[in-house]
C-alpha positions in Angstrom: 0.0 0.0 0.0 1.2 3.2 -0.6 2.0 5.6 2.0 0.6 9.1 1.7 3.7 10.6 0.5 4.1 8.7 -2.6 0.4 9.2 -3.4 1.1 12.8 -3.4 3.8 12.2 -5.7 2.3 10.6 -7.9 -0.6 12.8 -7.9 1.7 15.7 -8.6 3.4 13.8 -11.7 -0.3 12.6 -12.9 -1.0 16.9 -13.2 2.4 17.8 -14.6 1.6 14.8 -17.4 -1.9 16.4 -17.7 -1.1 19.4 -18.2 2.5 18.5 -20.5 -0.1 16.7 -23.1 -2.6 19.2 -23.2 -0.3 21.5 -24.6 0.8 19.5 -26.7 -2.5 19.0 -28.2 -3.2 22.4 -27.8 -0.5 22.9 -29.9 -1.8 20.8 -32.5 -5.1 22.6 -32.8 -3.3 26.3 -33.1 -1.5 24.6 -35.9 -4.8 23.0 -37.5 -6.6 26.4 -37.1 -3.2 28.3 -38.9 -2.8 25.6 -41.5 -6.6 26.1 -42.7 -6.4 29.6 -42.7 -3.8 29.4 -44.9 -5.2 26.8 -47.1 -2.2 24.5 -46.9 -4.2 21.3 -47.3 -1.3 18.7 -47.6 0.8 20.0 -44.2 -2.9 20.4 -42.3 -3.2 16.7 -43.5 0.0 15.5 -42.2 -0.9 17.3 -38.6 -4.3 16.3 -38.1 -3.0 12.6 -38.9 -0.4 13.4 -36.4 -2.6 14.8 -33.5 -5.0 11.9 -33.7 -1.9 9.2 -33.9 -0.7 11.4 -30.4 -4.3 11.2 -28.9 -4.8 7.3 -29.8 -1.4 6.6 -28.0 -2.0 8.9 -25.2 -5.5 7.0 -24.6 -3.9 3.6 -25.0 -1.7 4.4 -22.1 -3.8 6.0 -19.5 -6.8 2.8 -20.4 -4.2 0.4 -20.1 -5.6 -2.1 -17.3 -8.4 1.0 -16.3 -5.5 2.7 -14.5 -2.7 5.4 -15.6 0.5 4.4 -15.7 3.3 7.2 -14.2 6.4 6.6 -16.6 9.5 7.5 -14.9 11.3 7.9 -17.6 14.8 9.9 -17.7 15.8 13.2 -18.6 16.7 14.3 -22.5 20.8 15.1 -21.8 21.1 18.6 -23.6 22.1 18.6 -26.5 24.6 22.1 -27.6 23.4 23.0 -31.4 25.4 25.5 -33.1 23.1 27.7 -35.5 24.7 27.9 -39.0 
C-alpha cells in the first residue's frame, strides 16, 4: 500500500503529465486552425494525422488495465546546437 507521500507524488506527476499533453494537443489545434487559414491542405493533412496518432497513444496508455501508468522515464541530456 502506498503511504501518503508517494500518493502525493504521484498525484503531482499525474497533473504535470496532464497538463504537458494538453499542450501538446493544444498545440496541434493552433496549428490546424493556422494551416486552414492558410489553405495548406497537404501540411494540415499531415498534422491532423499526427494529432490523432498522439491522442490514440495517449489514450492507449492511460486505459491500459483502467488505470494510468506514471512513466519514470529519464531526462533528455542537452544537447549544444550550433546555429549555422
Amino acid at each position: 500500500m502506498l503511504n501518503t507521500r508517494q500518493t502525493k507524488n504521484q498525484k503531482t506527476e499525474l497533473e504535470k503529465n496532464i497538463m504537458f499533453v494538453t499542450t501538446i494537443y493544444d498545440t496541434f489545434e493552433a496549428l490546424e486552425e493556422t494551416l486552414g487559414k492558410l489553405k495548406l491542405e497537404k501540411p494540415l493533412f499531415l498534422t491532423y494525422i499526427a494529432k490523432k496518432a498522439f491522442a490514440e497513444e495517449v489514450f492507449k496508455y492511460a486505459e491500459k488495465d483502467n488505470q494510468i501508468y506514471l512513466a519514470d522515464h529519464p531526462k533528455p541530456k542537452e544537447e549544444k546546437r550550433v546555429l549555422q
